[in-house]
C-alpha positions as CSV (number, residue, x, y, z in Angstrom):
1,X,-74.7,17.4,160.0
2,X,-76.2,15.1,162.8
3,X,-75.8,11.7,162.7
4,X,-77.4,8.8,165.0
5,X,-74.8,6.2,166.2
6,X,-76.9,2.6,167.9
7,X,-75.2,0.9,170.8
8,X,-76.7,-2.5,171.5
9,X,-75.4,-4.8,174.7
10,X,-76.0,-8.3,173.0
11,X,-74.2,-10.9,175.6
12,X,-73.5,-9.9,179.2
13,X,-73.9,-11.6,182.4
14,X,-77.5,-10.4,183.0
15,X,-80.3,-9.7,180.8
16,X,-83.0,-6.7,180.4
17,X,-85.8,-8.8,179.3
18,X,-87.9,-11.1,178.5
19,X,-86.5,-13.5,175.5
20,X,-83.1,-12.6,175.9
21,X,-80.7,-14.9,177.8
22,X,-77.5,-13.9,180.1
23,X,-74.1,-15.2,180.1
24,X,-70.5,-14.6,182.1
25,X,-69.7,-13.1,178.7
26,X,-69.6,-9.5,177.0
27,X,-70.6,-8.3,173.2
28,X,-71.5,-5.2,171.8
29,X,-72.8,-4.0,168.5
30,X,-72.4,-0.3,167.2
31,X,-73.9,0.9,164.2
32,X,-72.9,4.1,162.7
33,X,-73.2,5.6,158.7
34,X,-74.6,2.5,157.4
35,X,-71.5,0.0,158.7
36,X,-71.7,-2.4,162.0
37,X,-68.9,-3.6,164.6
38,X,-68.8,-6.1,166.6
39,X,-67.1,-5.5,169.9
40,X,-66.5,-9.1,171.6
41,X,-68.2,-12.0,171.2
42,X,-69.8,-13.4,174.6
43,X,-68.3,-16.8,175.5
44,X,-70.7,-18.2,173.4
45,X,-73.5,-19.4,174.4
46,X,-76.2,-16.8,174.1
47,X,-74.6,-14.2,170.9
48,X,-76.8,-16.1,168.0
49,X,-79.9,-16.4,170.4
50,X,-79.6,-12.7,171.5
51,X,-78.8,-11.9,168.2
52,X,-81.9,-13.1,166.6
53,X,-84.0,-11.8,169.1
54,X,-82.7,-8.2,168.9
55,X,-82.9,-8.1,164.6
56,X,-79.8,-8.5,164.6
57,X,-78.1,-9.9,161.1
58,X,-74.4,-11.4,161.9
59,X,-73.7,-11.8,158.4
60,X,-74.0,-7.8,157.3
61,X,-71.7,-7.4,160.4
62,X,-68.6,-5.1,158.9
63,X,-65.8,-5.8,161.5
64,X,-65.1,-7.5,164.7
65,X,-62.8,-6.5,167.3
66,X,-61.5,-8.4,170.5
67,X,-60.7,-7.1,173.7
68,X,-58.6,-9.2,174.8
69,X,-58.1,-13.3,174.7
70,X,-60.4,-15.0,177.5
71,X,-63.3,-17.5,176.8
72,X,-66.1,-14.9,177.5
73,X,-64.9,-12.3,175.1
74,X,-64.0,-14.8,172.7
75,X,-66.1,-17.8,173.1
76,X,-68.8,-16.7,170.3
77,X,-66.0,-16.1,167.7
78,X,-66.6,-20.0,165.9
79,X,-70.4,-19.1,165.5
80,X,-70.1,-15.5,164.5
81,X,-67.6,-16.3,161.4
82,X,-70.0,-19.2,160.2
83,X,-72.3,-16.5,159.9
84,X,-70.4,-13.9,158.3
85,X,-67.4,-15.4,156.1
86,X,-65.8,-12.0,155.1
87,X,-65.3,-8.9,157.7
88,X,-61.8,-8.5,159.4
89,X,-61.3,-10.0,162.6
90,X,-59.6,-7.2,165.0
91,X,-57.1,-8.7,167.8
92,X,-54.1,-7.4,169.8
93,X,-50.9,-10.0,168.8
94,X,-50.8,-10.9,172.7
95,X,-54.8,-12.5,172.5
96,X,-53.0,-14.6,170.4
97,X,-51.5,-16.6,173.5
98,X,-52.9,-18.9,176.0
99,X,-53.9,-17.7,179.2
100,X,-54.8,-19.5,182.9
101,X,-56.3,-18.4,185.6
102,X,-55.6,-20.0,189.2
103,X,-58.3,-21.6,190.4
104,X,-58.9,-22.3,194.7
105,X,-57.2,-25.8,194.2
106,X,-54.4,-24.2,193.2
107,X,-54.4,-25.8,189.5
108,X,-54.5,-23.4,186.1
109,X,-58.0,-22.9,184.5
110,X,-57.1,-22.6,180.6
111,X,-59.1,-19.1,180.0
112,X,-58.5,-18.8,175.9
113,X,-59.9,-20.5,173.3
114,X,-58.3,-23.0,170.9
115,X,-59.3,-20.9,167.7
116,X,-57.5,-18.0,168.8
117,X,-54.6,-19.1,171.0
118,X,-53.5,-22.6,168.6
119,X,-51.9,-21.4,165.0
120,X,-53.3,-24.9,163.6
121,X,-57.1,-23.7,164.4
122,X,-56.3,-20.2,162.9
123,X,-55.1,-21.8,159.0
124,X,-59.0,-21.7,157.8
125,X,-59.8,-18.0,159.0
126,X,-56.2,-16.4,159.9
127,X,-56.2,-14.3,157.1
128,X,-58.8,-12.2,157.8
129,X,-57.1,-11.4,161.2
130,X,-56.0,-8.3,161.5
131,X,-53.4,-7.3,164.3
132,X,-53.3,-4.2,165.8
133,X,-51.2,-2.3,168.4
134,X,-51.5,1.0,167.7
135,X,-55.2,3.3,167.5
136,X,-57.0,2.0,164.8
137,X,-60.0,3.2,163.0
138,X,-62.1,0.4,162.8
139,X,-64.9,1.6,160.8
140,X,-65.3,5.2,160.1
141,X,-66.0,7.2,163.4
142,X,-65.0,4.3,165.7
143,X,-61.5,3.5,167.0
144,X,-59.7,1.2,169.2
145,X,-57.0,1.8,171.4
146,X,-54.4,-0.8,170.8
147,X,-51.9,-1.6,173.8
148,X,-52.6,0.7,176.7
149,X,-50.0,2.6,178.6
150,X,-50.0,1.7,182.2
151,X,-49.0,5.1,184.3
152,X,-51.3,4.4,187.6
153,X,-49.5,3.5,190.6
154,X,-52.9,1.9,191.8
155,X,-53.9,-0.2,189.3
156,X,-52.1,-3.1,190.1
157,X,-51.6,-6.9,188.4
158,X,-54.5,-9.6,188.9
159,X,-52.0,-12.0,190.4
160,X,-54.5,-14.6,189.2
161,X,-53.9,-14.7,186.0
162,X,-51.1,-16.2,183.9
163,X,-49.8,-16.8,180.2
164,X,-48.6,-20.7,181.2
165,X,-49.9,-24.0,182.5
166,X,-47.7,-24.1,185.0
167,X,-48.6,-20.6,186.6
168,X,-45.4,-18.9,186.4
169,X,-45.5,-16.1,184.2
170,X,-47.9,-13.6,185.0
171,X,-50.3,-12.0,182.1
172,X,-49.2,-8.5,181.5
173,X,-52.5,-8.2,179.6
174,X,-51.0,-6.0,176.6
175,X,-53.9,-7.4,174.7
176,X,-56.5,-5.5,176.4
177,X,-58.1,-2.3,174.2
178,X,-61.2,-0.9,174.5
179,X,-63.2,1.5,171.9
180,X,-63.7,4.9,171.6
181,X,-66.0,7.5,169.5
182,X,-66.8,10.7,169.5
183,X,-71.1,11.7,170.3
184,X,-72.1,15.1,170.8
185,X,-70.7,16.1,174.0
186,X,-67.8,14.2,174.2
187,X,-66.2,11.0,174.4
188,X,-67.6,7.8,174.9
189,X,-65.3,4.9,175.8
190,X,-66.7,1.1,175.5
191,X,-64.5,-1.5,177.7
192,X,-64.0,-4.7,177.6
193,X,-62.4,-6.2,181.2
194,X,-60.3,-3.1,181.3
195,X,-57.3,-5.5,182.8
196,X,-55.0,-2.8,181.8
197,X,-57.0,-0.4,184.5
198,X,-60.4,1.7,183.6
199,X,-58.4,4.8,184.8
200,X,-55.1,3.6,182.4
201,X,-57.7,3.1,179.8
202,X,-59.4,6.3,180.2
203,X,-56.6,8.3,180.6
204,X,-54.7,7.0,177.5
205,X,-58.1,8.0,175.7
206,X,-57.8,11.8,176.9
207,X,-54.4,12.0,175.1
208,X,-55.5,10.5,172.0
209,X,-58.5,12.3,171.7
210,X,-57.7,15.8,174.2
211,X,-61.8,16.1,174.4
212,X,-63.7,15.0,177.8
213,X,-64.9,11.5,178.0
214,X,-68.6,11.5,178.9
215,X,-69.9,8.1,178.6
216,X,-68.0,4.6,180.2
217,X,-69.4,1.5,179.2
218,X,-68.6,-2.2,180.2
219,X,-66.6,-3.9,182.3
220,X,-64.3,-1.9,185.0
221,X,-62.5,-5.4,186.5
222,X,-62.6,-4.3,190.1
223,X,-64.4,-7.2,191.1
224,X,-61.7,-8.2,193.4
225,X,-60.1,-4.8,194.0
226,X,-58.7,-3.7,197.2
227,X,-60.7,-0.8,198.7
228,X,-57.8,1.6,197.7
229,X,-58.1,1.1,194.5
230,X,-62.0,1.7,194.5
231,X,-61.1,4.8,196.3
232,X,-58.7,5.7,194.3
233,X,-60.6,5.0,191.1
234,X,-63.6,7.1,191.9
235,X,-60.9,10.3,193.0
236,X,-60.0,9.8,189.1
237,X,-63.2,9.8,187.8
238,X,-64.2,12.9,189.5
239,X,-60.9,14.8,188.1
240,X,-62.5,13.8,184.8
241,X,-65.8,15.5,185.4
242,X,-67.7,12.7,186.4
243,X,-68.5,10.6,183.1
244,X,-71.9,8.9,183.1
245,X,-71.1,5.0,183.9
246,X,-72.7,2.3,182.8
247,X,-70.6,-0.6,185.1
248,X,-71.2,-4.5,183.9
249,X,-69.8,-7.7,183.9
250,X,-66.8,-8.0,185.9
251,X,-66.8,-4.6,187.9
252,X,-68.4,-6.5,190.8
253,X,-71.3,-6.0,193.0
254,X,-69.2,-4.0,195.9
255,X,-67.2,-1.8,193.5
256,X,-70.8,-1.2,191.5
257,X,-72.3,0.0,194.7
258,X,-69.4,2.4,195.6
259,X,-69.8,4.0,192.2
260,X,-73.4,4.4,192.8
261,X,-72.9,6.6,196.2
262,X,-69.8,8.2,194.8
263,X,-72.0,9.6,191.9
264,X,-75.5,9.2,192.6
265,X,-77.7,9.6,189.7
266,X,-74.6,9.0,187.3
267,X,-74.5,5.4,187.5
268,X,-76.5,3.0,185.5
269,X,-77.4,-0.5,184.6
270,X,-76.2,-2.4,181.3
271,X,-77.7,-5.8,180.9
272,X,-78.2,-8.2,177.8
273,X,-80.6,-6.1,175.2
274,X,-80.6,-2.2,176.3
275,X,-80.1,-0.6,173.4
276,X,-78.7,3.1,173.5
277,X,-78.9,6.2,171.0
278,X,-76.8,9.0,170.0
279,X,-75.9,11.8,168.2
280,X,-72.7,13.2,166.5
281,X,-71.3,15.4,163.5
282,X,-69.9,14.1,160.5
């Protein structure tokens, strides 16, 4: 039997039209068999707008998972769970701790939020956290990936980004996971920054699943990646057949347009509000 499964982009840097408002931020919404998930919550600013906009009810939402600990990922979190006071919230242990980013001056940007990263602003909600490591089947059909093997030689560490005030530790980012689910031809993969590398990310996926990945959604973090790396990144692709991409948020405008010559035709927008469609067997 054939199933429909809805992918909505609610919060993301730009929006698709008219009503609906952008953010540096990323959220998704899949429904699938009558159940909802929340992947990310924006930083905040735009999910409840969005929401309402789109028919979207926070409070029947079943589950929520994180990506990973920064501001736009997390940022919408306090307003989602005064909307919905029951599902499980979804995070890897490491979102958990604070995290900086190096800013021109040479100071530390604090990039969490004090409702994740502080245990004394978890004691109202904390036990509807849910910590995972390991693939997890979120709601039936859809899975994250829990900590992500890193096997690339090319993927390298943002050097920018940090796990203390002081900038001296280095964020291995084991907190970053990204979804997975099975449509009709394949496998479609939903990232968030993909800090631990879209080709890591992908590749872990092929193992856990051994069926192509077809669809890429989200953010591919090669916003400041050296031209190598781009390169590099698109030879992978290829040896995986070319998946349709949809490339958002913090892929960056130069990396974008390399995957949009590498695959012509294959590469696509995702903004704020596009809503996608698809079918799979149960």
């Amino acid at each position: 039997m054939m199933k429909e499964l809805e992918l909505v982009l609610v919060c993301e840097n730009a929006a698709s039209e008219a009503g609906i408002l952008g953010e540096v931020g990323l959220s998704w919404l899949i429904r699938f068999q009558n159940k909802s998930l929340l992947f990310d919550t924006g930083q905040g600013m735009t999910l409840e707008h969005n929401c309402e906009k789109l028919g979207i009810d926070l409070s029947t939402v079943d589950a929520v998972v994180l990506s990973h600990g920064h501001y736009d990922h997390v940022g919408g979190l306090d307003d989602f769970m005064k909307q919905n006071r029951r599902c499980p919230i979804c995070a890897h242990p490491a979102s958990l701790s604070p995290k900086y980013g190096l800013l021109p001056s040479g100071n530390g940007k604090l990039l969490s939020v004090p409702l994740l990263c502080q245990k004394k602003e978890r004691t109202n909600w904390e036990k509807r956290l849910k910590l995972v490591e390991e693939p997890t089947e979120v709601i039936p059909g859809i899975f994250v990936t829990g900590t992500i093997p890193r096997v690339t030689p090319f993927e390298d560490w943002d050097n920018t980004l940090f796990t203390d005030k002081k900038l001296l530790k280095p964020d291995p980012f084991h907190d970053d996971m990204a979804l997975y689910f099975e449509i009709d031809k394949g496998i479609c993969v939903i990232l968030g920054c993909a800090h631990a590398g879209v080709i890591n990310t992908l590749h872990y996926i092929e193992t856990l699943t051994s069926k192509p990945i077809v669809r890429v959604y989200g953010g591919m973090h090669l916003v400041n990646a050296r031209p190598e790396r781009v390169t590099k990144t698109i030879r992978e692709l290829r040896r995986m057949g070319s998946p349709v991409l949809y490339p958002n948020h913090c892929t960056g405008m130069a990396s974008t347009h390399h995957l949009y010559q590498a695959f012509p035709g294959n590469v696509h927008a995702a903004s704020a509000g596009m809503r996608w469609t698809f079918r799979r067997k149960i």
